[in-house]
N, C-alpha and C positions, 0 to 999 in steps of 0.2 A: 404676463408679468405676475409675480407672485401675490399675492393677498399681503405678504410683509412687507414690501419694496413700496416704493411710490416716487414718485416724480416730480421736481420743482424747477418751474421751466422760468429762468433768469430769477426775476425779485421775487417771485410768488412766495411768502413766507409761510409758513406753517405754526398753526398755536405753540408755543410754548409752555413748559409747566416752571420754568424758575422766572420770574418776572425781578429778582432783587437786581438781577447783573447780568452781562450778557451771555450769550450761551456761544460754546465752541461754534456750532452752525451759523448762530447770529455772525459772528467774525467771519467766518466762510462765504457765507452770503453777502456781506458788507464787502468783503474784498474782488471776490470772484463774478459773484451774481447776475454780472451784465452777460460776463465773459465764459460762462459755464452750464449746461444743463445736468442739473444733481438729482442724482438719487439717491433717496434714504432709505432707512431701514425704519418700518410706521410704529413710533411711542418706543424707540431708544435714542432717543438726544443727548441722555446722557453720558450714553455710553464711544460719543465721538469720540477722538481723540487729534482728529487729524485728515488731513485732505494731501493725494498723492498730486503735489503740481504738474508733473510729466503727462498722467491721464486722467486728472480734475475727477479722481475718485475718491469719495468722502471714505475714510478708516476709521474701523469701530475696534476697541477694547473689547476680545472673548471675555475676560472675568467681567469686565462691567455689563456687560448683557446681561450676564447669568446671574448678576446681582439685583439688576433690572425685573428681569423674572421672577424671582424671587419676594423684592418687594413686593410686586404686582399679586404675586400670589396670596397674599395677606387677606388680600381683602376678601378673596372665595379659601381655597381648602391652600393652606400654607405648602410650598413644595421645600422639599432637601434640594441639598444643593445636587446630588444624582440625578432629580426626578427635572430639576432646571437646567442642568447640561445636557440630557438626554433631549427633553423640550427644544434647545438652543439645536442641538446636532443634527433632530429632525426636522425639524418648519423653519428653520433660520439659515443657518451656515450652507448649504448648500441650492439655495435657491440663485437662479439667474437670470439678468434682466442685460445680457450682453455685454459690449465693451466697458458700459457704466455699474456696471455690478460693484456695490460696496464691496472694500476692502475689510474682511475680517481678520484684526491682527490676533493669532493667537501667543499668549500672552500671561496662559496660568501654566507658572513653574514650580 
């Protein structure tokens, strides 16, 4: 399994970084959580957008990743948005952890 992916086997919740309101996963989890074992993508929560009910695979937003990266980048050496899609194309988007492999919606047009 990838160093990105990780695994949440029914309620096991994972830290949070919005604490005002709930987060797209927290909904996911609330609803499915008995009923589903999820995998994420580790430190893009933000970038959910959405859960495939057919194969209970969590869908991530390509630009909000890449905006994700981006932020993140701030706080060491700042990246362009090339240097944060290239980042995203190679250690992200193609990584797989089998039938539950996140859905990446691509989604910059």
């Amino acid at each position: 399994m990838s160093k990105w992916i990780y695994y949440i086997k029914h309620t096991k919740i994972m830290p949070q970084t919005e604490t005002n309101s709930e987060t797209i996963l927290d909904q996911i989890i609330e609803r499915y959580g008995d009923e589903l074992d999820l995998y994420i993508l580790d430190g893009f929560n933000k970038s959910i957008i959405g859960i495939d009910e057919n194969s209970g695979r969590i869908i991530y937003s390509t630009a909000k990743i890449i905006e994700e990266i981006i932020e993140e980048s701030k706080n060491l050496e700042e990246l362009t948005y090339e240097e944060a899609f290239k980042h995203f194309a190679y250690n992200i988007r193609g990584n797989s952890c089998g039938d539950k492999t996140p859905i990446i919606c691509y989604d910059i047009f």
